[in-house]
N, CA, C and O atoms as CSV, one atom per row, in Angstrom:
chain,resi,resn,atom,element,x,y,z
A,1,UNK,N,N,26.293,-12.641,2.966
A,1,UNK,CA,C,26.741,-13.117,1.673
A,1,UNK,C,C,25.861,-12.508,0.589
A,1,UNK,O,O,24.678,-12.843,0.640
A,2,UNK,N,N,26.269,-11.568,-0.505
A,2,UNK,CA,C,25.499,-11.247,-1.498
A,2,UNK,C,C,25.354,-12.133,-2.589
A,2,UNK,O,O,26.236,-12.932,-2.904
A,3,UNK,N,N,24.196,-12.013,-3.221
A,3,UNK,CA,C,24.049,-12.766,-4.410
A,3,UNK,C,C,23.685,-11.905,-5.631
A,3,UNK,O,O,23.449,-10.704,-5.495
A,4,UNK,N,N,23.646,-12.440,-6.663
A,4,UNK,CA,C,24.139,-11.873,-7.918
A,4,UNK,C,C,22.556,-12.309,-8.790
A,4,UNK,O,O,22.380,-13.431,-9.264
A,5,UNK,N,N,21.379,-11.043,-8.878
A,5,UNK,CA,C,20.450,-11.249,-9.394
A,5,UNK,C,C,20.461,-11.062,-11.046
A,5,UNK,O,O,21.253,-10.253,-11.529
A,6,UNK,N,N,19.687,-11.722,-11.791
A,6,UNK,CA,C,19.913,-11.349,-13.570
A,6,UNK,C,C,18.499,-11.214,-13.921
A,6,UNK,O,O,17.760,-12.198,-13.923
A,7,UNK,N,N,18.063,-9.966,-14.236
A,7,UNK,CA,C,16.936,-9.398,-14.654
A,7,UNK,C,C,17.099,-9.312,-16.243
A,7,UNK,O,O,18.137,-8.767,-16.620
A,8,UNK,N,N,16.266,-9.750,-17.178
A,8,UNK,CA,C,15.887,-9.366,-18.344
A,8,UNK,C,C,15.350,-8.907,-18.949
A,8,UNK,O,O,14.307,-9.477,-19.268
A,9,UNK,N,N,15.731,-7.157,-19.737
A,9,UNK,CA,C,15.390,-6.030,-20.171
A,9,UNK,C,C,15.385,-5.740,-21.210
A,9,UNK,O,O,16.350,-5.525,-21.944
A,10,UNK,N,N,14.009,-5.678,-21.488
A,10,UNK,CA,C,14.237,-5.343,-23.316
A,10,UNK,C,C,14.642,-4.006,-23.561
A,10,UNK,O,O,14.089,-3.126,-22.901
A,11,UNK,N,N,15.703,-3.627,-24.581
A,11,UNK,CA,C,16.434,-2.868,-24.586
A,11,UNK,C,C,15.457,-0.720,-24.624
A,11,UNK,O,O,15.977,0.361,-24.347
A,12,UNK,N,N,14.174,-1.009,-25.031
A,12,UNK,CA,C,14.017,-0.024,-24.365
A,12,UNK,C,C,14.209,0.688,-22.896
A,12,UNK,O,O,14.809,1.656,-22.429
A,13,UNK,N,N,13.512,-0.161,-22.533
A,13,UNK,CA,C,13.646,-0.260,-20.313
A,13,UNK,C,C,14.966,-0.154,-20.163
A,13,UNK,O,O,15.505,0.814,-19.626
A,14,UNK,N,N,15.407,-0.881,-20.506
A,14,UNK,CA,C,17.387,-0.732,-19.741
A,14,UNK,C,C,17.463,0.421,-20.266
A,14,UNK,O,O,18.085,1.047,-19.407
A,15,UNK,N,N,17.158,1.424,-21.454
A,15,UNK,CA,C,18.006,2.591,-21.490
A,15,UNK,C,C,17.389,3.663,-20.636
A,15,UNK,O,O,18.025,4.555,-20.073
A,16,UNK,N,N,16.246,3.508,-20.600
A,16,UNK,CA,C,15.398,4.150,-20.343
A,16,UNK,C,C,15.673,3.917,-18.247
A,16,UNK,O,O,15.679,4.957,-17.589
A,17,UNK,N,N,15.836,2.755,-17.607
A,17,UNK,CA,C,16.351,3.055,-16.368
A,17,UNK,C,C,17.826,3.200,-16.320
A,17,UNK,O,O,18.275,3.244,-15.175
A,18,UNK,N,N,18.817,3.297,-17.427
A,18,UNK,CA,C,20.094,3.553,-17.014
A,18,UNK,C,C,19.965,5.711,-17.669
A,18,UNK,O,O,20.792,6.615,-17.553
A,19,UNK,N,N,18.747,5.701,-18.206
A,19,UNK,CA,C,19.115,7.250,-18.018
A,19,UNK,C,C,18.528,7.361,-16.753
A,19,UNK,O,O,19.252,8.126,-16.116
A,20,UNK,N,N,17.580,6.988,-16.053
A,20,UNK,CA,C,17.091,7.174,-14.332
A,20,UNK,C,C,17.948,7.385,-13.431
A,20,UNK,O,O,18.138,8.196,-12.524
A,21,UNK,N,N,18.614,6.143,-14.033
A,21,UNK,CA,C,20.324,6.002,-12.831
A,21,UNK,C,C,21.175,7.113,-12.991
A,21,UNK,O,O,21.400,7.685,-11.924
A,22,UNK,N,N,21.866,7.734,-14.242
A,22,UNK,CA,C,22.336,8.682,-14.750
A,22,UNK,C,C,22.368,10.218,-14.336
A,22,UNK,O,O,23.218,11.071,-14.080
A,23,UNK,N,N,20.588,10.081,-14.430
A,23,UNK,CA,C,20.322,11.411,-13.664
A,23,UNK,C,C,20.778,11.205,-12.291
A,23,UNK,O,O,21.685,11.938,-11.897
A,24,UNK,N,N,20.274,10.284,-11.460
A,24,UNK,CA,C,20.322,10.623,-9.631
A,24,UNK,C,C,21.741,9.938,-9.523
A,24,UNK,O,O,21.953,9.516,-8.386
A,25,UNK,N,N,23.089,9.657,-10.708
A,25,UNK,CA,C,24.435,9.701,-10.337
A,25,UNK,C,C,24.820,8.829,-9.967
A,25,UNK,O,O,25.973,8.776,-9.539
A,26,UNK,N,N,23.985,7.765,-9.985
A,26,UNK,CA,C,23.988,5.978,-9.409
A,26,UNK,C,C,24.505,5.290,-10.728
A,26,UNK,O,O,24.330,5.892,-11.788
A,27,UNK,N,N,25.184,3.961,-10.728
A,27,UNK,CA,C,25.449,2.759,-11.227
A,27,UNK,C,C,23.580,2.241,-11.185
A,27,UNK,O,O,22.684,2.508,-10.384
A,28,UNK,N,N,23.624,1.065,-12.985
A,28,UNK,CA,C,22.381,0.598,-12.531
A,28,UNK,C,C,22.179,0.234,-11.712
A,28,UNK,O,O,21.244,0.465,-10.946
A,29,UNK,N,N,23.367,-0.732,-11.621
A,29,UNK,CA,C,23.200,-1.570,-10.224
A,29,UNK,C,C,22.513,-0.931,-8.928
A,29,UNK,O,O,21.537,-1.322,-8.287
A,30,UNK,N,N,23.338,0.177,-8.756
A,30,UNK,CA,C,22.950,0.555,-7.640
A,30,UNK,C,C,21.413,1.143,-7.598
A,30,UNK,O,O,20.463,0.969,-6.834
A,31,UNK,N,N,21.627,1.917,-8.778
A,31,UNK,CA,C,19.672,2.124,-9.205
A,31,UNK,C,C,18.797,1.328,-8.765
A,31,UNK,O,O,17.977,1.766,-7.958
A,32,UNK,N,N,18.753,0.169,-9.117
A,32,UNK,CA,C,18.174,-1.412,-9.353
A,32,UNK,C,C,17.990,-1.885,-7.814
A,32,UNK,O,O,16.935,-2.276,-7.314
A,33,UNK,N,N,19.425,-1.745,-7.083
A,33,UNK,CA,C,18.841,-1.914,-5.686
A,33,UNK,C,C,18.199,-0.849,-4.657
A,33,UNK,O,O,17.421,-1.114,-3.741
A,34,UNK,N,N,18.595,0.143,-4.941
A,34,UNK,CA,C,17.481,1.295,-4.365
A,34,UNK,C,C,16.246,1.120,-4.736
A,34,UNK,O,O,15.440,0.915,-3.829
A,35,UNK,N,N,15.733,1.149,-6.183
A,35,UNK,CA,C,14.262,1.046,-6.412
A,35,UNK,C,C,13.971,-0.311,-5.739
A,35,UNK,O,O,12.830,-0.213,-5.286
A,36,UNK,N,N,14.471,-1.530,-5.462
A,36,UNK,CA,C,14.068,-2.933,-5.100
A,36,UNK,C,C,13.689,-2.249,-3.634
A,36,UNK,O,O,12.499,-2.168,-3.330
A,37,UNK,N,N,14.693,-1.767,-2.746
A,37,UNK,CA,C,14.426,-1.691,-1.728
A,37,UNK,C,C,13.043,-0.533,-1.345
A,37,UNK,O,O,12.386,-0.678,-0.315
A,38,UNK,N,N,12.810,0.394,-2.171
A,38,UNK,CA,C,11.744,1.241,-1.924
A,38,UNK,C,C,10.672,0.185,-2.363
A,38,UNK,O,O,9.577,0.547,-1.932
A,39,UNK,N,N,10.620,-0.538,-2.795
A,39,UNK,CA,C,9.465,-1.020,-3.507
A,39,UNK,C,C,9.314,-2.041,-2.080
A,39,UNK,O,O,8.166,-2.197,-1.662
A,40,UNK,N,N,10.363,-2.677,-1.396
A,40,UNK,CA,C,9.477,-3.555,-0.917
A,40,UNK,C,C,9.839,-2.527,0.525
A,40,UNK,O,O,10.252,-3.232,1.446
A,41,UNK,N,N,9.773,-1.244,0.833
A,41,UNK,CA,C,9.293,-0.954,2.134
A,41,UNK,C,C,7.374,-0.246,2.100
A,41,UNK,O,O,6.401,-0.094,2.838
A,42,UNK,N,N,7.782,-0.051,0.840
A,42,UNK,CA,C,5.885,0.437,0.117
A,42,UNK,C,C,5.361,-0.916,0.503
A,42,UNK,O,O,4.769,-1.087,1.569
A,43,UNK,N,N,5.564,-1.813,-0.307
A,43,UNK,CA,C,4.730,-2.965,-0.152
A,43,UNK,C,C,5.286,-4.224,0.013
A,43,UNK,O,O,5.711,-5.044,-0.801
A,44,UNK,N,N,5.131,-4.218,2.242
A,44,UNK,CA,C,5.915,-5.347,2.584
A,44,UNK,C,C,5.809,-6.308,2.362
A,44,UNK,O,O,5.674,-5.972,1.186
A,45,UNK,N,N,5.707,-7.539,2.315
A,45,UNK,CA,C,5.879,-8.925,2.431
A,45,UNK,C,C,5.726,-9.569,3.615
A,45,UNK,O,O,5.189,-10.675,3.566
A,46,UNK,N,N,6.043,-9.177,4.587
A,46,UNK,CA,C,5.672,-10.001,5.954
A,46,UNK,C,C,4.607,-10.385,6.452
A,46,UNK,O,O,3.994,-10.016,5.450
A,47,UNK,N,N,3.620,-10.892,7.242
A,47,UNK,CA,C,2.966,-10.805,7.268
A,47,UNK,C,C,1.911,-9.902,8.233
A,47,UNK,O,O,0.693,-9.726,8.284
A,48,UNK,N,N,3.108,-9.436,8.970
A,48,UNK,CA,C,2.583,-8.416,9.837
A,48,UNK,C,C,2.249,-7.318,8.896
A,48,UNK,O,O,1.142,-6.780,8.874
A,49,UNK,N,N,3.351,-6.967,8.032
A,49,UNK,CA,C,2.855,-5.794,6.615
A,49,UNK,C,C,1.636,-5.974,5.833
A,49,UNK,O,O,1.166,-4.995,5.253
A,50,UNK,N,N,1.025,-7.212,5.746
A,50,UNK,CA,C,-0.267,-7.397,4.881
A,50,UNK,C,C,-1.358,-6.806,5.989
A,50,UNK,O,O,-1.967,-5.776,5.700
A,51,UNK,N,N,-1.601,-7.475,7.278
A,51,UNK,CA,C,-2.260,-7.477,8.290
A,51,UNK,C,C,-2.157,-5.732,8.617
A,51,UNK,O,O,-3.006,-5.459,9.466
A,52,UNK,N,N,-1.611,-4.879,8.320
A,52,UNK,CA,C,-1.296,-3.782,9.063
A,52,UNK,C,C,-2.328,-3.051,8.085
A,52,UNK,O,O,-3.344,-2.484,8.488
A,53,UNK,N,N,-1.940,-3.137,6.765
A,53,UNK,CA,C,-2.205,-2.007,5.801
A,53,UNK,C,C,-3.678,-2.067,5.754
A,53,UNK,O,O,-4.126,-0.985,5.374
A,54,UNK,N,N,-4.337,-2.696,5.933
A,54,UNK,CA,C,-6.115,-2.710,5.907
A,54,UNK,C,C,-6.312,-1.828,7.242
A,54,UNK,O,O,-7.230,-1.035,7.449
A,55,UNK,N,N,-5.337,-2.118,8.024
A,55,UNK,CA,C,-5.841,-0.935,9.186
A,55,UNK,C,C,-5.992,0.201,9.306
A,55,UNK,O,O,-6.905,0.933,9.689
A,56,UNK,N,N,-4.250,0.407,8.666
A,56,UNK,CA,C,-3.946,1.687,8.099
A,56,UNK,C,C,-5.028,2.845,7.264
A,56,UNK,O,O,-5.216,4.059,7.343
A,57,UNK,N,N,-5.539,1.828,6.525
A,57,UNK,CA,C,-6.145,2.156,5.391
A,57,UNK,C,C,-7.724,2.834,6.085
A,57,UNK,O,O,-8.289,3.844,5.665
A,58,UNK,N,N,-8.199,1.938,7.251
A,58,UNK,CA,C,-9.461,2.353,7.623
A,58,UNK,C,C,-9.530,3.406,8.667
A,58,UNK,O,O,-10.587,3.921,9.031
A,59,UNK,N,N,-8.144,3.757,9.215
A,59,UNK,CA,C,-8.258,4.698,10.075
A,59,UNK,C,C,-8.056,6.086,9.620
A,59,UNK,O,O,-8.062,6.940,10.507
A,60,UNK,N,N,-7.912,6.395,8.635
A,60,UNK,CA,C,-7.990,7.345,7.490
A,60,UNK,C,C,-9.316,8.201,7.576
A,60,UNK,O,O,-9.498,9.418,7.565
A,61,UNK,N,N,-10.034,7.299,7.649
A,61,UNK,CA,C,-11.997,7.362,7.420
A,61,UNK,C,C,-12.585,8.012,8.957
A,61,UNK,O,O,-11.733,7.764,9.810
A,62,UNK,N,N,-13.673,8.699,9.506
A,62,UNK,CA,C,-14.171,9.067,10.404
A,62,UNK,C,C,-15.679,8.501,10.421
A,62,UNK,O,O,-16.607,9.251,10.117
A,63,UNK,N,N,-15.867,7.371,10.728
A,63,UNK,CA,C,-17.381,6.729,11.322
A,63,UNK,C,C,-18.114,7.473,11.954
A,63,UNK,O,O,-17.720,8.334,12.741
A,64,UNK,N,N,-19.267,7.222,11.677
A,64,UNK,CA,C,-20.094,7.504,13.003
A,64,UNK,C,C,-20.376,5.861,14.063
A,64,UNK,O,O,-20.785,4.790,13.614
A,65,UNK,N,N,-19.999,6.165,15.506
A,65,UNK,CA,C,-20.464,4.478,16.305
A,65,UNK,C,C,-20.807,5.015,17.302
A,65,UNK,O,O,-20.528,6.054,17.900
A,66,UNK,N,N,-21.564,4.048,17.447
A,66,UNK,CA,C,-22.741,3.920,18.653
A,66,UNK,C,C,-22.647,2.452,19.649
A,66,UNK,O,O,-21.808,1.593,19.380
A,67,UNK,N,N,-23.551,2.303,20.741
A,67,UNK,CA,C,-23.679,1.492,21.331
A,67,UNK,C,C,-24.412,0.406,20.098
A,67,UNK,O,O,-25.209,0.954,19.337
A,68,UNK,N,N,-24.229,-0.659,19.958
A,68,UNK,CA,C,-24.564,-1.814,19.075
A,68,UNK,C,C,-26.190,-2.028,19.266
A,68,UNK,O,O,-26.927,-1.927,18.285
A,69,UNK,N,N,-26.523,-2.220,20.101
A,69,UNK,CA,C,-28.449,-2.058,20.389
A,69,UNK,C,C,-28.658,-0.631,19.605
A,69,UNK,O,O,-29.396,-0.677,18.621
A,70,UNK,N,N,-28.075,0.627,19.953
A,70,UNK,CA,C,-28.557,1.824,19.622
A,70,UNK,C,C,-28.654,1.805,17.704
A,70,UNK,O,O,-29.509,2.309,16.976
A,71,UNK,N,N,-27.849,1.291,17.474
A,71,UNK,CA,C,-27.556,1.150,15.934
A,71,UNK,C,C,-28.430,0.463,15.373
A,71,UNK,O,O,-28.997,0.924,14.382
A,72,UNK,N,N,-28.737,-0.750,15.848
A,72,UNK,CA,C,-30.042,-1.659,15.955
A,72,UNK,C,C,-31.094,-0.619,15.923
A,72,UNK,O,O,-31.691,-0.518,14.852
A,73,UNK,N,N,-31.273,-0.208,16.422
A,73,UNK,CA,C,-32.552,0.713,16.663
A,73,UNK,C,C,-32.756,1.332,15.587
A,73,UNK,O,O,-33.738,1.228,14.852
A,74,UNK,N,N,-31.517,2.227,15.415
A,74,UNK,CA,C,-32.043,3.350,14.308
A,74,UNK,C,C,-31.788,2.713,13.168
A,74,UNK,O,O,-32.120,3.374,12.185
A,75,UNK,N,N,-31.230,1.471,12.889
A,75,UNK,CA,C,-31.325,0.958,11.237
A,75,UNK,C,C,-32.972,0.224,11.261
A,75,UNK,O,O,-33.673,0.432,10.271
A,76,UNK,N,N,-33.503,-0.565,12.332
A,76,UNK,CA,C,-34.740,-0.873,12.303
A,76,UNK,C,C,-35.918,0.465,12.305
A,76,UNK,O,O,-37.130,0.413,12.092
A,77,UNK,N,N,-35.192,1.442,12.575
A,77,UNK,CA,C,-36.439,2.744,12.929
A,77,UNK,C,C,-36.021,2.894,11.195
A,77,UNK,O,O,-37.078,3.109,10.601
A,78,UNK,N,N,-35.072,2.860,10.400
A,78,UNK,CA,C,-35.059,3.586,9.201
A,78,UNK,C,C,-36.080,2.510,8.319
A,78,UNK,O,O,-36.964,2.792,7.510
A,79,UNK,N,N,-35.745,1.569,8.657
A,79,UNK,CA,C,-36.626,0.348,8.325
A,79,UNK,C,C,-38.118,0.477,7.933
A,79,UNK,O,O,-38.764,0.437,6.886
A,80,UNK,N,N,-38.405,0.674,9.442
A,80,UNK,CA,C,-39.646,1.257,9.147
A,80,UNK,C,C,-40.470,2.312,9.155
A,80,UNK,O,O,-41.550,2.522,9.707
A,81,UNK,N,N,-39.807,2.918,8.476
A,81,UNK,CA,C,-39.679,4.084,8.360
A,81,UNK,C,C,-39.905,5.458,9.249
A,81,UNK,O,O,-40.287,6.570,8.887
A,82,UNK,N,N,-39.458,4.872,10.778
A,82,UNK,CA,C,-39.939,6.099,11.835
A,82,UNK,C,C,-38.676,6.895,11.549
A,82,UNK,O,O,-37.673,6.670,10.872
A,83,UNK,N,N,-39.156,8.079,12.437
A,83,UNK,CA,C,-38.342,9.343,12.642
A,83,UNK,C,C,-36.854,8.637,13.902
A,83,UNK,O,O,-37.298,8.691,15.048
A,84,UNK,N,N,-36.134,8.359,13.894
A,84,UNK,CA,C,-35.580,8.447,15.252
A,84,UNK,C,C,-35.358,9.437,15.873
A,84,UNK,O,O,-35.853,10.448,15.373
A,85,UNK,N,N,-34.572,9.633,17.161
A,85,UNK,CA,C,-34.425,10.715,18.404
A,85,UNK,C,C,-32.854,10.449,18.349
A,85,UNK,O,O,-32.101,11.034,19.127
């Protein structure tokens, strides 16, 4: 069953996305629901989509890791100020 959304546009914006629509040959309407739908596959709502994107985001990056004692070590060796191996 579709429903019938009413957005309110001050008359710059509406001309300004019905020339958007214009160009790529779309109805606003149809404009209006394409951009809705890109917008929420960018930024989901679910909650698996919140939970994901911090992951996403850190696997991007290249760490250096170690055994957890070993790390211990060399942040206490930087500590005090030895050389580590």
């Amino acid at each position: 069953m579709s429903k019938r959304l009413r957005v309110l546009l001050g008359e710059p914006e509406r001309r300004e996305i019905q020339r958007a629509a214009r160009a790529q040959r779309m109805t606003v309407p149809e404009w209006a629901r394409q951009a809705l739908r890109t917008a929420l596959r960018r930024d989901p709502v679910s909650s698996a989509g919140r939970k994901i994107k911090p992951v996403r985001a850190a696997v991007r990056y290249s760490f250096p890791t170690a055994d957890i004692e070993e790390m211990f070590s060399q942040i206490e060796s930087g500590y005090l100020g030895e050389r580590g191996s």
